[in-house]
C-alpha positions in Angstrom: 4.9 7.0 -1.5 3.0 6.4 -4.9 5.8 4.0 -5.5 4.8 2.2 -2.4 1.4 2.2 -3.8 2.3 1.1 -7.3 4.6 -1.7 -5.7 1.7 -2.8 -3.4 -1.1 -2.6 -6.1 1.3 -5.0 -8.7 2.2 -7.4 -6.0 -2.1 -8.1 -5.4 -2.3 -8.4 -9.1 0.1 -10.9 -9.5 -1.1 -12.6 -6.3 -5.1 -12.5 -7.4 -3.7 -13.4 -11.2 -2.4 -16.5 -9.7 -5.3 -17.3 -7.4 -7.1 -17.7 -10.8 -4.4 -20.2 -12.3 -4.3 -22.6 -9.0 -8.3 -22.8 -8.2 -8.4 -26.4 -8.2 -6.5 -26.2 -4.8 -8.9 -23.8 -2.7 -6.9 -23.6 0.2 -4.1 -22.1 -1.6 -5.9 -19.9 -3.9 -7.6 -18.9 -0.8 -4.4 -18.2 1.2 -3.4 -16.1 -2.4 -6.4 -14.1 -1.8 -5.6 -13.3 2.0 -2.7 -11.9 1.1 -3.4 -9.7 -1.7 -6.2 -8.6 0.2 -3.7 -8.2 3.6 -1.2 -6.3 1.2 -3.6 -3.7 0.3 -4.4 -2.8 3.4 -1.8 -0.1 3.9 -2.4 1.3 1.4 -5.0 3.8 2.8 -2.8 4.7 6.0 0.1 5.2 3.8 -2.2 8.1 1.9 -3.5 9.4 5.7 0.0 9.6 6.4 1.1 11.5 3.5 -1.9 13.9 3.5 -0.7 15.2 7.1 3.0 15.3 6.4 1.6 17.3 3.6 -0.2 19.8 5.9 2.4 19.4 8.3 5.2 21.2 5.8 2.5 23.8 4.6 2.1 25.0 8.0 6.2 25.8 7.8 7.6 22.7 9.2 10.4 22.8 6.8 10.6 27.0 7.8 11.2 26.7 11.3 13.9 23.7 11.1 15.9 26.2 8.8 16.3 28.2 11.6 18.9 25.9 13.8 
């Protein structure tokens, strides 16, 4: 998951980085923009998503599949 993240976060840099070198052509340094901005969005559902798997396996999850 914080690979995900990590993975997410580098590819916006490098996408915002080279909306700065191409600003002469605005519709591309705008497109750039869109999608650094479109691949950080996940990154907040990835953390939701973690945060209940997390609760999930303290509530013993991983206990009662050892079981079958």
């Amino acid at each position: 998951m914080a690979f995900h993240i990590l993975v997410r976060l580098a590819g916006a840099g490098v996408l915002l980085w080279a909306c700065g070198l191409v600003r002469e052509i605005r519709w591309l340094a705008a497109g750039m923009f869109l999608l650094a901005a479109a691949g950080l969005i996940t990154i907040p559902f990835s953390l939701i998503a973690l945060k209940q798997r997390l609760r999930e396996l303290e509530k013993g999850e991983l206990n009662e599949a050892r079981k079958y």
